[in-house]
VOKOL-211262 format. One record per residue (C-alpha): x, y, z; residue number from 1; residue in three letters. Coordinates in steps of 0.05 Angstrom, whole numbers, plus 5000, padded with zeros to 4 digits. Layout:
REM residues N
X Y Z NUM ALA
...
END
This chain:
REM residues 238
4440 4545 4818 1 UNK
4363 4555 4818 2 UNK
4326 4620 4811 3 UNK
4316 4629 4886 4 UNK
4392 4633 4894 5 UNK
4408 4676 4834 6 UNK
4369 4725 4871 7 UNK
4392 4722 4941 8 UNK
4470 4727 4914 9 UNK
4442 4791 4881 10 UNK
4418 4824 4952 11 UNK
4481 4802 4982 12 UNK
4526 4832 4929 13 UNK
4485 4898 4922 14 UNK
4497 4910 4995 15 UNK
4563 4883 4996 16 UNK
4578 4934 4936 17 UNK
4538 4990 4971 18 UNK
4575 4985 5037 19 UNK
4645 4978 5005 20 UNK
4638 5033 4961 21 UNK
4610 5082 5022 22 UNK
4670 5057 5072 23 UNK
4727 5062 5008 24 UNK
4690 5135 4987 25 UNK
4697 5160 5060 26 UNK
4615 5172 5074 27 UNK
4624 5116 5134 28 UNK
4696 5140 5166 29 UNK
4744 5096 5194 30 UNK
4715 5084 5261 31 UNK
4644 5102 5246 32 UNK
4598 5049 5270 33 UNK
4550 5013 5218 34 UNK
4475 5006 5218 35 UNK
4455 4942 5263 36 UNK
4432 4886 5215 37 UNK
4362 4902 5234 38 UNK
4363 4967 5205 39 UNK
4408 4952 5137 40 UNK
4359 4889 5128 41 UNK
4299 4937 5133 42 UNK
4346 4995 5085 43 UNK
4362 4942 5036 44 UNK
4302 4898 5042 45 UNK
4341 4836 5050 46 UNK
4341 4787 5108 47 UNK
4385 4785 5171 48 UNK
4420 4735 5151 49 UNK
4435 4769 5075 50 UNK
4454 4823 5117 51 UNK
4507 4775 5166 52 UNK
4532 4738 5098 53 UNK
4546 4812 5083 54 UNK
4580 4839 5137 55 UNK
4624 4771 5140 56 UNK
4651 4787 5068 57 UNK
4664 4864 5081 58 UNK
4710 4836 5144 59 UNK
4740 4785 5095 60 UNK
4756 4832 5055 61 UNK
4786 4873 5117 62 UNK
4745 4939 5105 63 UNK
4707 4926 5171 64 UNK
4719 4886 5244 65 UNK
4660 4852 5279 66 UNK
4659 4858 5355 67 UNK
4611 4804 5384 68 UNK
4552 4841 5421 69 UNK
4585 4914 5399 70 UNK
4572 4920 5330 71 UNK
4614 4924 5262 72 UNK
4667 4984 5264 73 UNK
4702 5016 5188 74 UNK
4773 5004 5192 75 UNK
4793 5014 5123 76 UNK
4839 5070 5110 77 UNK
4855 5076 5036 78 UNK
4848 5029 4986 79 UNK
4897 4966 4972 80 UNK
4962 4995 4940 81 UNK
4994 4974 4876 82 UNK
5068 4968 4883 83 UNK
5070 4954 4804 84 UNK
5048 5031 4791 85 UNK
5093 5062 4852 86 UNK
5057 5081 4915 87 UNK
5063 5148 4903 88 UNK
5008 5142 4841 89 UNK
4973 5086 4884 90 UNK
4965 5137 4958 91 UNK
4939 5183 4899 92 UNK
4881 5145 4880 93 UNK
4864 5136 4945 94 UNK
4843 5198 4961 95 UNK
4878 5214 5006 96 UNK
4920 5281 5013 97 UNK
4987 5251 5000 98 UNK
5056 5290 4985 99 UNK
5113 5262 4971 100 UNK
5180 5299 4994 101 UNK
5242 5287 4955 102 UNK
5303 5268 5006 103 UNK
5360 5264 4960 104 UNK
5385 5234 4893 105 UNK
5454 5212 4896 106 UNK
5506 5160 4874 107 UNK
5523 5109 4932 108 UNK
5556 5037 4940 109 UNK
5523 4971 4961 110 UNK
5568 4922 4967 111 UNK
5526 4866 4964 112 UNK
5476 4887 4916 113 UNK
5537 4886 4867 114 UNK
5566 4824 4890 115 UNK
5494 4795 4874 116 UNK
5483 4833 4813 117 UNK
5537 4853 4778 118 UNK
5534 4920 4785 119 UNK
5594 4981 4799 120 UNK
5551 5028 4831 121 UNK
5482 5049 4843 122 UNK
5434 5118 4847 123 UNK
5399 5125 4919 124 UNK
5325 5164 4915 125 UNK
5304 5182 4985 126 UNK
5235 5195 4993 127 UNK
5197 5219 5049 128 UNK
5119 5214 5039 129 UNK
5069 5263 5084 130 UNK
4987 5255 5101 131 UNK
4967 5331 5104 132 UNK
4928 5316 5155 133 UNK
4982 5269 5197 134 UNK
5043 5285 5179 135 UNK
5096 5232 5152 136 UNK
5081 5167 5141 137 UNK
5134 5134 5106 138 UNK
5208 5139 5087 139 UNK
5232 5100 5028 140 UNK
5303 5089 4999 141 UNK
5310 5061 4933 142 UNK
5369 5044 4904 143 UNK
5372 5030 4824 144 UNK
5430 5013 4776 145 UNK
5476 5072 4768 146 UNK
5497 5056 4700 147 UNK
5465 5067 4627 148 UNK
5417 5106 4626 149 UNK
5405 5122 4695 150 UNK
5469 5138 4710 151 UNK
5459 5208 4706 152 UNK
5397 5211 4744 153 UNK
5419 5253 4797 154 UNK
5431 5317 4753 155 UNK
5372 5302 4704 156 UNK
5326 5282 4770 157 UNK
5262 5236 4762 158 UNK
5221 5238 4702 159 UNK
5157 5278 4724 160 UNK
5168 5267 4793 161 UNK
5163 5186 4785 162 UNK
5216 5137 4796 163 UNK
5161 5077 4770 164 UNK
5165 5129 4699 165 UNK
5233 5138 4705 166 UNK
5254 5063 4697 167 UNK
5203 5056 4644 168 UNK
5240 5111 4608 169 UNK
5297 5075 4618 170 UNK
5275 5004 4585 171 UNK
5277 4968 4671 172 UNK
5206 4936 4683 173 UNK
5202 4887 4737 174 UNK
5176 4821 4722 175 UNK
5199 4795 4793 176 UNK
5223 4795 4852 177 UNK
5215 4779 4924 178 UNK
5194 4818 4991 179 UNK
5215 4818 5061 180 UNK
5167 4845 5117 181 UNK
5193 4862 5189 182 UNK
5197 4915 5244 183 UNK
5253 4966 5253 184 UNK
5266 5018 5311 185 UNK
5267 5079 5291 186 UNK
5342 5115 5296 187 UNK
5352 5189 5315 188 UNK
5356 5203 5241 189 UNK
5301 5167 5217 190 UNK
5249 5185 5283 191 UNK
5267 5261 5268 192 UNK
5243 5251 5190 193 UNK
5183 5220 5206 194 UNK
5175 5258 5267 195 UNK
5166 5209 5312 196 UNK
5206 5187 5392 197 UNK
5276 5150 5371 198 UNK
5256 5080 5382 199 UNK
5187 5082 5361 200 UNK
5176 5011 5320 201 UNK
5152 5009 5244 202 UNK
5141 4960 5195 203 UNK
5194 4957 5152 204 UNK
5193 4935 5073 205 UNK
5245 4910 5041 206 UNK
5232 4892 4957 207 UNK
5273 4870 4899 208 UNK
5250 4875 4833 209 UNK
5288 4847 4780 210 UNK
5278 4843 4705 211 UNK
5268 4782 4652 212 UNK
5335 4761 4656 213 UNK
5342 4768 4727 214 UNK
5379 4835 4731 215 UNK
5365 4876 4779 216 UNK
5307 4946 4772 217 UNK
5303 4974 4837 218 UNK
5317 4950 4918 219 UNK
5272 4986 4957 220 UNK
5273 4995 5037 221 UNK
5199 5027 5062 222 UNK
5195 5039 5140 223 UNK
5126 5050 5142 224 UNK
5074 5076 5191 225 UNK
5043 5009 5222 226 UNK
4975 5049 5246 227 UNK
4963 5067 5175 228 UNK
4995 5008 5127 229 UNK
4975 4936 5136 230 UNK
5008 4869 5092 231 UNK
4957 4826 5065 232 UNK
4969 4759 5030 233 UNK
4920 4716 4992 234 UNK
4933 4638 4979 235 UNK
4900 4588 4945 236 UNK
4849 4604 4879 237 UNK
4811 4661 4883 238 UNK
END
């Protein structure tokens, strides 16, 4: 790569760094509409086309949409979430005003967990998490192993408020594991939780984590609020 490159790779990722940071700090809202590129290339002092090479690798990375003759639009709204820490710690750092609602802790059966796992019985956490500003966005049930140490976890309840620390505590770390994405109805139970009409569709999550050995750590069922969590999935080297 000559000289001449090296530098226009610099303006690119300056403003490609600038932008992100502004859109994932909140100074450009979701919805707020960008500068045109004649007015970033003349902010940045970079060319239109540094400017377009920009914009294409903001959208590719899903913080903005480009509407042809419109303009480029923030759609980001929170920052991608890592499942490995628990999403309550990962809405958190977002920065966004997240509270999480404990449901209930309680032994249950699952017939076919055990029959695929080997297990007698299991602890259900039922979580309900809330935007301050929008009210419920998600309802999670977890179910882990009921026995060892975690079998009494409903009269000792989660260790400072975590489930992620709680398993730790107890010696389960997921090292695999597979995820099913899909859409659910909402049931009179489950609309009046999230306070939404019976009926209304959301995206539901359904993950199992299991250890080294192939035993399982948690099964987790997330409905979650479609207009505020998104899937993405990468491929390939990156």
């Amino acid at each position: 790569m000559d000289r001449t490159e090296q530098v226009g790779f610099s303006k690119r990722h300056r403003l490609v760094t600038d932008l992100a940071e502004q859109i994932r700090s909140g100074r450009l809202a979701r919805g707020e509409r960008l500068p045109g590129e004649h007015q970033l290339a003349q902010r940045y002092q970079v060319s239109r086309g540094t400017v377009r090479s920009a914009l294409s690798e903001l959208q590719r990375r899903e913080l903005i949409a480009t509407e042809s003759g419109v303009g480029s639009f923030v759609t980001f709204d929170g920052v991608e979430l890592d499942q490995a820490v628990g999403w309550a710690t990962a809405l958190a750092r977002s920065g966004f005003e997240i509270t999480t609602d404990l449901l209930a802790i309680e032994h249950v059966r699952d017939d076919a967990l055990a029959e695929r796992f080997g297990v007698e019985s299991f602890v259900s956490i039922r979580r309900l998490r809330r935007d301050q500003a929008a009210g419920p966005v998600s309802l999670e049930v977890a179910l882990v192993p009921g026995t060892g140490a975690l079998a009494g976890l409903p009269e000792r309840g989660l260790v400072r408020g975590s489930l992620t620390a709680t398993l730790a505590d107890a010696g389960l770390r997921a090292e695999g594991g597979e995820q099913w994405i899909g859409t659910e109805a909402l049931t009179p139970e489950t609309a009046a939780l999230l306070e939404r009409p019976p009926g209304t569709l959301f995206l539901r999550a359904v993950r199992t984590s299991t250890d080294a050995a192939g035993g399982l750590v948690e099964h987790v069922v997330s409905l979650l609020d479609p207009a505020r969590f998104q899937f993405h999935l990468t491929f390939g080297r990156r």
